[in-house]
Each structure stands twice: as C-alpha cells, then as structure tokens.
C-alpha positions as CSV (number, residue, x, y, z in Angstrom):
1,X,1.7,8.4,-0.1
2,X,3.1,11.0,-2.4
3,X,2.3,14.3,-0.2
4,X,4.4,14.9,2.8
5,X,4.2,13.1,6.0
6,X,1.1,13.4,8.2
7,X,-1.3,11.4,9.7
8,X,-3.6,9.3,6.8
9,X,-6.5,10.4,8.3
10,X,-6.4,13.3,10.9
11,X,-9.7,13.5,12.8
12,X,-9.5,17.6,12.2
13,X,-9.8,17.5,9.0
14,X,-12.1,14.4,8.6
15,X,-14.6,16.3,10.9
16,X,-14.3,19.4,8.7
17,X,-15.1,17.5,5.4
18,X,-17.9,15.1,7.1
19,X,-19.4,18.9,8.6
20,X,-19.9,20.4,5.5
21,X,-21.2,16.6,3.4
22,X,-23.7,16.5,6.6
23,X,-24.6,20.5,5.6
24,X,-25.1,19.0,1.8
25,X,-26.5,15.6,2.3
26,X,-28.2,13.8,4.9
27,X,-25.8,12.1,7.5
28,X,-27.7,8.8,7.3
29,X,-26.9,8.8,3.7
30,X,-23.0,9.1,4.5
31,X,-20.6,6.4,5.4
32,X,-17.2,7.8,6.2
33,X,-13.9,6.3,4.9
34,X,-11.7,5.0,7.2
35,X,-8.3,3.7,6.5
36,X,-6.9,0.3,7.6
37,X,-3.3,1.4,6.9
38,X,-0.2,3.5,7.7
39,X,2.3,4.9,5.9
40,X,6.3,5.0,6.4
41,X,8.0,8.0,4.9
42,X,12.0,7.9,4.3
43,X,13.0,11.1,5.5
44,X,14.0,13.6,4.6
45,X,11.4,14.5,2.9
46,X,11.5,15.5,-1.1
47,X,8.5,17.0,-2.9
48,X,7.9,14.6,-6.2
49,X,10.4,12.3,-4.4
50,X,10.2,9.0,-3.1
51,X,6.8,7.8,-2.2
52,X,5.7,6.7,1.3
53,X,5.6,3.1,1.8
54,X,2.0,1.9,2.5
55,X,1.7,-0.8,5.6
56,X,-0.7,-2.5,7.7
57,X,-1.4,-1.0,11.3
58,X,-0.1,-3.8,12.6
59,X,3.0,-4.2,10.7
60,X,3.4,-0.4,12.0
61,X,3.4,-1.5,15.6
62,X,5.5,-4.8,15.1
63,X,8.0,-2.2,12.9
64,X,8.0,0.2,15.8
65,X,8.9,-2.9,18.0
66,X,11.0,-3.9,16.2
67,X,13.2,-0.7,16.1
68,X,12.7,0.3,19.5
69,X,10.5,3.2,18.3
70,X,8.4,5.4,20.9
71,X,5.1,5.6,19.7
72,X,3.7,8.8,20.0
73,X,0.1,10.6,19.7
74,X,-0.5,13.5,18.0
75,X,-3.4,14.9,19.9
76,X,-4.9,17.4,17.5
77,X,-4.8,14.5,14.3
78,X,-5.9,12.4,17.3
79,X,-3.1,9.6,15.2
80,X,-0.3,7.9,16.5
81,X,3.3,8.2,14.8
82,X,7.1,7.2,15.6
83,X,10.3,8.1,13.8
84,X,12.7,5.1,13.6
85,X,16.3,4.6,12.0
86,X,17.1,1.8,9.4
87,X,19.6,-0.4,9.0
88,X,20.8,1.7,6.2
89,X,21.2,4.9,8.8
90,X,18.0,6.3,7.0
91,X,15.9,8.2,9.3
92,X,11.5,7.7,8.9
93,X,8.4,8.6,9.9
94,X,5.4,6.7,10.3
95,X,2.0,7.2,10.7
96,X,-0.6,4.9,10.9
97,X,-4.2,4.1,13.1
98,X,-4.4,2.5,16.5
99,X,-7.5,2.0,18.4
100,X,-7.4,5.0,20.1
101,X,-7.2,6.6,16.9
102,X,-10.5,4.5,15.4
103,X,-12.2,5.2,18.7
104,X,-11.8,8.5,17.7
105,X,-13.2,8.3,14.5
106,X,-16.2,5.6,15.5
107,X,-17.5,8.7,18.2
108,X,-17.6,11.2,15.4
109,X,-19.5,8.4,13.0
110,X,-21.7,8.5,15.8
111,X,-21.7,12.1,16.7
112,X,-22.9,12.8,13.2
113,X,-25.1,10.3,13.2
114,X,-23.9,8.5,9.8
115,X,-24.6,5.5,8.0
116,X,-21.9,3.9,8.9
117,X,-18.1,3.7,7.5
118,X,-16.4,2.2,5.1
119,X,-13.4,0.3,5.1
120,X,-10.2,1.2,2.7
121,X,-7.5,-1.2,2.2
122,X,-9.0,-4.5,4.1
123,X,-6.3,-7.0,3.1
124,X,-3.7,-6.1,6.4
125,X,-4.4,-7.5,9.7
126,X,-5.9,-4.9,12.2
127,X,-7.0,-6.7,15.3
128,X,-7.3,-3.7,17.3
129,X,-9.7,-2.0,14.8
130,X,-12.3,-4.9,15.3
131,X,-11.9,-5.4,19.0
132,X,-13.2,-1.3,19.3
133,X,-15.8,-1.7,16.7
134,X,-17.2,-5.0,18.8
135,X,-17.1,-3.1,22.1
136,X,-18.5,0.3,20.7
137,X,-21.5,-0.9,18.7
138,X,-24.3,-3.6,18.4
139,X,-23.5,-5.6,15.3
140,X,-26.1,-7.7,13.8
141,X,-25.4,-9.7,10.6
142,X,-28.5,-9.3,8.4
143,X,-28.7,-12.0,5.7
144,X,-31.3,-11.1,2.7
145,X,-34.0,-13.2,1.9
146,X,-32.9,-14.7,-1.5
C-alpha cells in the first residue's frame, strides 16, 4: 500500500516467482497467495507519501458504481482498475481482483500443479471469488477423525 500504484497481484509477476519456487521446491508442496483485496491510491502519486487505502473487491466495484468509474482490464497484470474523482476533486486509482482476474490466477494454480492457495485478507466480502472457485474445482470438505 506504500509502493506506487499497480495491480496487488499481477499474474506476470506471480508466474515468475511461482516458476522459479516450482524450480526449488516441489509444486505440490506450494500454495500460492492470493489476495482478497484492492487498493485505492490518491493520486498523484508521492514516494513515502500517503499510503494506499486497502478495500474489499467488492467495496471496489460498489466504489466504482458509485462514481460512475469505467472499469478497465489490464491485460498483461491480467487485473482490473478504474480512476475515479472524489468529492474533494482528488483524483484515484484503484486496483483490486475480479473473477476474471482469480480465474486467472486459479488456471496457473492448476497449470503448475500446486497445492493449492491461500487466502490473504478473508474478512471482506468477495462473492465472485467463491462462485469461480465452485465452478472451477471439485471441493470436498474433509473432516479428520478426532
């Protein structure tokens, strides 16, 4: 939130770190991160300035709404974004996941042939995420002997 704005979790560069953990440790031994959030930069921009405010991907879509923001893709991060003007005349930037940026990141999980992934920042409601994970994959609950 500190760095300046760009996709949380662009699927370049998340394919270049889970490349060379697969080349050092076995992929079914890796779960890859994915985040549950977005961020909202006030622009512009200032090294060491003001932080990026962290949101929930669906607070990002009901904030574009709610703006009249276009959503836009960035097809190399493979991550949606929008810029938006507040109600103090301040312009932003936010980026955030969608499901077609999850989808993305749920074939290259499966590409690899990985554990599995793991979940950062669970508390925000993400409906989209679990609709893609349900129609993509299997899911069995397993409840241990005790």
């Amino acid at each position: 939130s500190g760095g300046p704005p760009m996709a949380v979790a662009p699927i370049n560069e998340v394919r270049k770190v889970i490349n060379y953990a697969a080349s050092v440790i076995p992929a079914n031994k890796i779960f890859m991160g994915m985040p549950l959030y977005g961020y909202d930069w006030t622009l512009p921009y200032t090294p060491g300035g003001e932080f990026a405010e962290a949101i929930g991907n669906q607070e990002a879509i009901d904030r574009a709404r709610r703006y009249g923001a276009e959503i836009k893709y960035d097809k190399v991060s493979q991550s949606p974004y929008y810029n938006y003007i507040d109600e103090q005349r301040r312009e932003h930037v936010v980026w955030f996941e969608d499901a077609r940026s999850v989808f993305e990141k749920y074939k290259l999980s499966s590409e690899y042939g990985l554990r599995g992934v793991s979940y950062w920042a669970l508390g925000q409601p993400f409906p989209q995420n679990w609709q893609v994970l349900d129609n993509m994959f299997f899911i069995e609950k397993v409840i241990p002997d005790v």
